[in-house]
C-alpha positions as CSV (number, residue, x, y, z in Angstrom):
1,X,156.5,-109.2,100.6
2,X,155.4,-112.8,99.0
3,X,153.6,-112.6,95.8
4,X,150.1,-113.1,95.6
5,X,149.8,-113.7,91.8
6,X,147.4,-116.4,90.9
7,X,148.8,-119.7,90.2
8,X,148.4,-121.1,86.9
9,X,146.2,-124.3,87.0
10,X,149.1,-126.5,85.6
11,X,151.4,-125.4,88.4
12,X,152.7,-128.4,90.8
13,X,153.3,-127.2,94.7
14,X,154.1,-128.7,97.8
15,X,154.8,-131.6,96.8
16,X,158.5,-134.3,97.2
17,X,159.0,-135.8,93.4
18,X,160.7,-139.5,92.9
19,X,162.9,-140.3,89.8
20,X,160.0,-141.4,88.1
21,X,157.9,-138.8,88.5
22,X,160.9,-136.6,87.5
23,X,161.6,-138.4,84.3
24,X,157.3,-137.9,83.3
25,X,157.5,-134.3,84.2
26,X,160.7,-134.2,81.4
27,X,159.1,-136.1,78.9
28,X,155.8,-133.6,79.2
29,X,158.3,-130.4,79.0
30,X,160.5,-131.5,76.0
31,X,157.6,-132.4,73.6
32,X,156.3,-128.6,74.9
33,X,159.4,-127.4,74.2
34,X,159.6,-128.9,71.0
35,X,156.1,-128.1,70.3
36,X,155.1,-131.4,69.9
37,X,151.2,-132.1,71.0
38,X,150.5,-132.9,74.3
39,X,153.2,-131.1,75.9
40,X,153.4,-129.4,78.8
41,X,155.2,-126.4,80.2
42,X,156.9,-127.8,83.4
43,X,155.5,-125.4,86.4
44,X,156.7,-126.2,89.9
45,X,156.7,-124.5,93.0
46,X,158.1,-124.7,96.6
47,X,158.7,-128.7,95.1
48,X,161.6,-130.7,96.4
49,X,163.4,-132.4,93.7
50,X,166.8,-133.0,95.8
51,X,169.1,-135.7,95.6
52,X,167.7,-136.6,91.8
53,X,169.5,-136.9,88.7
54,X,168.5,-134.3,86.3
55,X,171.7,-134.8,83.6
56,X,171.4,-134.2,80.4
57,X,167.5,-133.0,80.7
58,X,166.8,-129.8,78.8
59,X,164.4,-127.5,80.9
60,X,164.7,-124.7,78.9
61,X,162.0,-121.6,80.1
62,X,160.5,-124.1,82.6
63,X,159.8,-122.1,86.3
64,X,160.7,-123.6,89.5
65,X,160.0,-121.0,92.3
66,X,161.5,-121.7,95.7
67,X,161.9,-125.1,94.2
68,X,165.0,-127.2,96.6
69,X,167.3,-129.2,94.5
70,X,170.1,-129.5,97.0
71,X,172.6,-132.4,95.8
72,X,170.7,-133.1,92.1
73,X,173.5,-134.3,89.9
74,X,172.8,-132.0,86.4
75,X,175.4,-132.2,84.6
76,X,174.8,-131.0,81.3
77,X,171.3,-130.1,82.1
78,X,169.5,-127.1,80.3
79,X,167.5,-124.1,82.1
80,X,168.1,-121.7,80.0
81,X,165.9,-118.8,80.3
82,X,164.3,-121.0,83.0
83,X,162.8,-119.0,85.6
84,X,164.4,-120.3,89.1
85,X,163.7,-117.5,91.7
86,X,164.5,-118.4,95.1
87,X,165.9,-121.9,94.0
88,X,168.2,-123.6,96.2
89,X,171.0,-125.3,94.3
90,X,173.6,-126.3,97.1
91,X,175.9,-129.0,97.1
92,X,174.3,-129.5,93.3
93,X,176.5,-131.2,90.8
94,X,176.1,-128.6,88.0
95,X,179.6,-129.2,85.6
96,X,178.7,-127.7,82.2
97,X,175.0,-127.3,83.0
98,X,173.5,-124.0,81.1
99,X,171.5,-121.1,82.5
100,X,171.9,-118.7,80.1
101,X,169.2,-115.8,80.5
102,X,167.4,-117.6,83.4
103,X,165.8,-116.1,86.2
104,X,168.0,-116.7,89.4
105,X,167.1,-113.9,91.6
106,X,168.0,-115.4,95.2
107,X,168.8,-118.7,94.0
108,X,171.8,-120.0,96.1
109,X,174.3,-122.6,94.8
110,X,176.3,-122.7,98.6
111,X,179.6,-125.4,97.6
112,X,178.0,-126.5,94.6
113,X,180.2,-127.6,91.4
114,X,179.9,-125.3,88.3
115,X,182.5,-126.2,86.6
116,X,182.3,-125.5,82.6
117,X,178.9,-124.0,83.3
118,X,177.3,-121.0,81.4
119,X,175.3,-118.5,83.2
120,X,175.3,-115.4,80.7
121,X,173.0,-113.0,81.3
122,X,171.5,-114.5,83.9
123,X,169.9,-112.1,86.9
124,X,171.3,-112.8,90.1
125,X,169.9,-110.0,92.2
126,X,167.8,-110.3,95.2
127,X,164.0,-111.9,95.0
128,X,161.8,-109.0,95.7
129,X,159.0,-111.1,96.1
130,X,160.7,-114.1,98.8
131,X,161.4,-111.2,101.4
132,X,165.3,-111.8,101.1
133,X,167.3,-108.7,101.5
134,X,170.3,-110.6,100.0
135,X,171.4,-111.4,96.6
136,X,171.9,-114.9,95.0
137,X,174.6,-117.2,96.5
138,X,177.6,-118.8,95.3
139,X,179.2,-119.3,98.9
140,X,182.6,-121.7,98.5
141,X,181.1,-123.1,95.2
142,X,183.6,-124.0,92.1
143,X,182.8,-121.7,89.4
144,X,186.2,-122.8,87.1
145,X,185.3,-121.7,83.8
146,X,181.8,-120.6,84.7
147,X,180.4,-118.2,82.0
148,X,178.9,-115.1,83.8
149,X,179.3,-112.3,81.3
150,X,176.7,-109.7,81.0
151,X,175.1,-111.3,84.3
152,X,173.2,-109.2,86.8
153,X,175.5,-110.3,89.8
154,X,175.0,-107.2,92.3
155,X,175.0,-107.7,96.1
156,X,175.4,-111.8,95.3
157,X,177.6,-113.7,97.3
158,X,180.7,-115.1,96.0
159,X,182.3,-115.6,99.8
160,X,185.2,-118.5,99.4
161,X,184.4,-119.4,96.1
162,X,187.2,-120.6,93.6
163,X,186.9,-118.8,90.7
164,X,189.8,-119.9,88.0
165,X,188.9,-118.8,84.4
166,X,185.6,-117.7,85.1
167,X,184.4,-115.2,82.8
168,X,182.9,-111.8,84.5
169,X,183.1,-109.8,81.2
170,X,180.5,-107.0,81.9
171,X,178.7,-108.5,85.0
172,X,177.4,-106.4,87.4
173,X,179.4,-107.1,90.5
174,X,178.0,-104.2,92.4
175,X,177.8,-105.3,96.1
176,X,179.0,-108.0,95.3
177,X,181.1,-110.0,98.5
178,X,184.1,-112.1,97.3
179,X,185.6,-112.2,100.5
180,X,187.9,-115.6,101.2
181,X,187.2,-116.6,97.7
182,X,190.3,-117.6,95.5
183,X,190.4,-115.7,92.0
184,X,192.9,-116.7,88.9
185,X,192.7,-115.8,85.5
186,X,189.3,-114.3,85.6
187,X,187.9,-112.2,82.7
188,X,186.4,-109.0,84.1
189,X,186.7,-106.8,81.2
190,X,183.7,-104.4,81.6
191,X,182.8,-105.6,85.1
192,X,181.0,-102.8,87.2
193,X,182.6,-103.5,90.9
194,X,181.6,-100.0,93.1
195,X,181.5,-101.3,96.7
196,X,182.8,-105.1,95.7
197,X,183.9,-107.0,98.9
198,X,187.1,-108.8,98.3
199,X,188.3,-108.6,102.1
200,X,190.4,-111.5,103.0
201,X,190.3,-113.1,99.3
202,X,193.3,-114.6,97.3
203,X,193.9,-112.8,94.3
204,X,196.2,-114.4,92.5
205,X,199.4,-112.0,90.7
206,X,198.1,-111.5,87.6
207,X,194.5,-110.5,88.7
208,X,196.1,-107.1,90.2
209,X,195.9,-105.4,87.3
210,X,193.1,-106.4,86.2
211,X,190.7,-105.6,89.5
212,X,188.9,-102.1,90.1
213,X,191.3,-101.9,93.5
214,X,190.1,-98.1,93.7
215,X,186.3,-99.7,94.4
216,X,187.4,-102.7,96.4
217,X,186.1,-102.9,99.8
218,X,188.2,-104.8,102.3
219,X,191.5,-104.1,104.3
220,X,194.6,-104.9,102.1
221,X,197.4,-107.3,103.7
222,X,200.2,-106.2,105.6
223,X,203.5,-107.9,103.8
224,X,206.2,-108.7,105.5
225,X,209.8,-109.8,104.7
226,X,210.5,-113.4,105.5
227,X,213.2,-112.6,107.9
228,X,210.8,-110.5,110.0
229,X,208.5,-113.0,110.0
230,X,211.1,-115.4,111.8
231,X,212.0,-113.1,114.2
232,X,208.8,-112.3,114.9
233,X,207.9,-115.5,115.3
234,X,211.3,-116.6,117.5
235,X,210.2,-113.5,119.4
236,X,206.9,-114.8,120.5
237,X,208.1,-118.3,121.7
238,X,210.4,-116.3,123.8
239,X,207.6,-114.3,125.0
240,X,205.3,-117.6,125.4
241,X,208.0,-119.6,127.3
242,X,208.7,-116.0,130.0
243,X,204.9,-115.6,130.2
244,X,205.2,-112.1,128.7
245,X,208.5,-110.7,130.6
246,X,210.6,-111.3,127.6
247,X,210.3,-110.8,124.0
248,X,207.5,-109.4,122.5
249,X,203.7,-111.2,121.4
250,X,203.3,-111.7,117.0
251,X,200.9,-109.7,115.7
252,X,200.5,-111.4,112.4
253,X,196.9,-109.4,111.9
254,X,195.9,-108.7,107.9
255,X,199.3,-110.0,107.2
256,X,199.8,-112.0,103.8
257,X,201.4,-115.5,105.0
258,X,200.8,-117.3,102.2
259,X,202.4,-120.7,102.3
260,X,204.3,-119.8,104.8
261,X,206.2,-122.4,106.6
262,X,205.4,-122.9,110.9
263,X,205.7,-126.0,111.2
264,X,206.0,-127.4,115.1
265,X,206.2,-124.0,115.8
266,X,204.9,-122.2,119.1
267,X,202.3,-119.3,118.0
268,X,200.4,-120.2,121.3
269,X,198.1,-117.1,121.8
270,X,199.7,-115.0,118.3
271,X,196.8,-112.5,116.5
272,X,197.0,-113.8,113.1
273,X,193.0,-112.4,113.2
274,X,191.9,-111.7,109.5
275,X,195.8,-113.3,107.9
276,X,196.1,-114.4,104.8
277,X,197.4,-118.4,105.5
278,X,196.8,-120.1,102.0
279,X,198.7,-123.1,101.9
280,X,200.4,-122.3,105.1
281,X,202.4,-125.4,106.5
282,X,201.3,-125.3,110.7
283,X,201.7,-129.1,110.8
284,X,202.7,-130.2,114.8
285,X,202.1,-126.3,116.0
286,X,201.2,-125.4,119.1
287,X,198.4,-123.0,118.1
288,X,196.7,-123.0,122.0
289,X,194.4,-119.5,122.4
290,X,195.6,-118.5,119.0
291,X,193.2,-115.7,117.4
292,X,192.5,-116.8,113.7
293,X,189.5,-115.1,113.7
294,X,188.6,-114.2,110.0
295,X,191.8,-115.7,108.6
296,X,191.6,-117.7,104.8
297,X,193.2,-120.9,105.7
298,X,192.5,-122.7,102.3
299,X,194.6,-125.2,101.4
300,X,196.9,-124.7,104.8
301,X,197.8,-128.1,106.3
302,X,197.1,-128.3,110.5
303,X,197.7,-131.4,110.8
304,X,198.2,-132.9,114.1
305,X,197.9,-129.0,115.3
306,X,197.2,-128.3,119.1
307,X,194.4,-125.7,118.8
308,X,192.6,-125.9,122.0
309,X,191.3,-122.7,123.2
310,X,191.4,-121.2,119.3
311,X,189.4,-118.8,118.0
312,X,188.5,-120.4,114.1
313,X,185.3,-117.8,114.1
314,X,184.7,-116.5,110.7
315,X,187.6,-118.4,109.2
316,X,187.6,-120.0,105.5
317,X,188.5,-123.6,105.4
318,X,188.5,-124.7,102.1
319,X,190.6,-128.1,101.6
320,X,192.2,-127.2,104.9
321,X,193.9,-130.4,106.6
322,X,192.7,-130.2,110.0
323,X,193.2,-134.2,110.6
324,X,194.5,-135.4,114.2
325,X,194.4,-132.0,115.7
326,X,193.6,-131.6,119.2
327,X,190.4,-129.3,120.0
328,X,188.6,-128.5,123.1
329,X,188.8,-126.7,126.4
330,X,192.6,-125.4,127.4
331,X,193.3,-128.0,131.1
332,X,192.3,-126.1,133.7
333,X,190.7,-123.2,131.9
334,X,186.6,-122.3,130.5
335,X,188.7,-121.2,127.0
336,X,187.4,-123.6,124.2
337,X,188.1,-123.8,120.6
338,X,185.2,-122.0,118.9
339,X,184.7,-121.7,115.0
340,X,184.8,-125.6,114.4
């Protein structure tokens, strides 16, 4: 249920702000913040401030509610203990920016770069007050490096984020969903993780000890030996090329086939449904009617792939190569690609 607190008569709302106007609002905030006279607390809400360029400006305990500053480029910018509920951050330029202890309760920061950046003790829950059931997202951001120790994280949304050397020391990961995201060399020392979604993610080797695996949710992969997987996968073109009266269909379902190599290969209606396929070389294969549905195929290379009739539903694509592959309805069927 929205809030129906008063606003406070130097609160800005509704309204689009230019560079200019951006660059007045920070020269009113720092002398406040330095408590120079004539300042003035910056106080915005349900403004749209995207596309400016916000580096280097320190915005420390400033409020922007349900403020939009998709695409800013803030590098090095300050909010700390800035309240930013509901604040939509996507596709935001944020390297080395710093929100320690600010207010980010259903912000979302969808594919935004937070590279360096330092979010300690930042809340991340839901906004009580926007009527959001869900928790702040990070969905297929870069948080390499990001510092989110002690944060209130639970029931955010991490999904196909790359997290490499982020820091997660004591968060509170609760309900939190990593699923498709990419994980290596995180900190998570003291993280709480009960009921964490980490189905479909790629955790790299060294994370395995490291991980609450007894509170994970998610199915874990199916691994197979490599010489399996190449009979299996001989077996199926047999199967393809008899129209089922000889060999047997791959089911490749929740199986870990990372970087492996199928290359003009026929998997022409194979399951590889909810597969692990990081870095996976399918360059030149015939993939017609193949499920993928809820596979991770970041990083794997399609190239000049014949995908018609696919199912790519749910499926994470970060850096994929899907360049020259052929998409569409199979010849003389209703069966389309679907997911792209």
């Amino acid at each position: 249920m929205p809030s129906s607190t008063k606003p406070h008569p130097n609160e800005v709302a509704d309204v689009r702000l230019s560079q200019d106007a951006l660059r007045r609002l920070y020269q009113f905030h720092a002398a406040y913040v330095a408590g120079r006279q004539g300042g003035r607390r910056a106080m915005l809400r349900r403004c749209s401030l995207n596309g400016l360029d916000f580096s280097h400006m320190n915005f420390t305990d400033a409020i922007f509610i349900e403020c939009d500053f998709t695409a800013i480029e803030a590098r090095g910018a300050k909010f700390t203990g800035a309240t930013l509920r509901s604040a939509k951050f996507d596709k935001a330029d944020l390297t080395a920016a710093d929100f320690a202890r600010a207010d980010l309760r259903g912000a979302s920061f969808l594919d935004a770069q937070l590279i360096d950046a330092v979010l300690d003790r930042v809340d991340l829950r839901r906004d009580v007050d926007s009527g959001v059931e869900t928790g702040s997202s990070f969905k297929g951001a870069n948080l390499t490096r990001v510092n989110f120790s002690e944060a209130k994280m639970r029931n955010a949304d991490f999904s196909g984020a790359l997290l490499t050397a982020t820091n997660l020391m004591a968060a509170d990961l609760r309900g939190a969903n990593f699923s498709h995201a990419e994980i290596a060399g995180a900190n998570v020392a003291g993280a709480h993780m009960a009921d964490t979604d980490f189905s479909g993610a790629i955790i790299a080797g060294d994370m395995s000890e490291r991980l609450d695996v007894l509170r994970m949710k998610g199915p874990e992969f199916r691994r197979l030996d490599p010489k399996d997987v190449a009979q299996m996968v001989s077996d199926h073109a047999i199967w393809v090329k008899s129209q089922g009266h000889a060999g047997s269909r791959a089911d490749f379902s929740c199986v870990d086939l990372t970087a492996a190599d199928f290359c003009g290969r026929n998997l022409c209606l194979a399951d590889l449904s909810g597969a692990l396929l990081a870095g996976a070389q399918m360059k030149s294969a015939l993939l017609i009617a193949t499920n993928f549905r809820g596979a991770n195929l970041t990083r794997a290379n399609l190239a000049r792939a014949d995908l018609r009739g696919a199912d790519l539903q749910d499926t994470h694509r970060r850096d994929t190569d899907l360049s020259e592959t052929k998409i569409g309805p199979i010849p003389g069927l209703s069966l389309a690609t679907r997911g792209l």
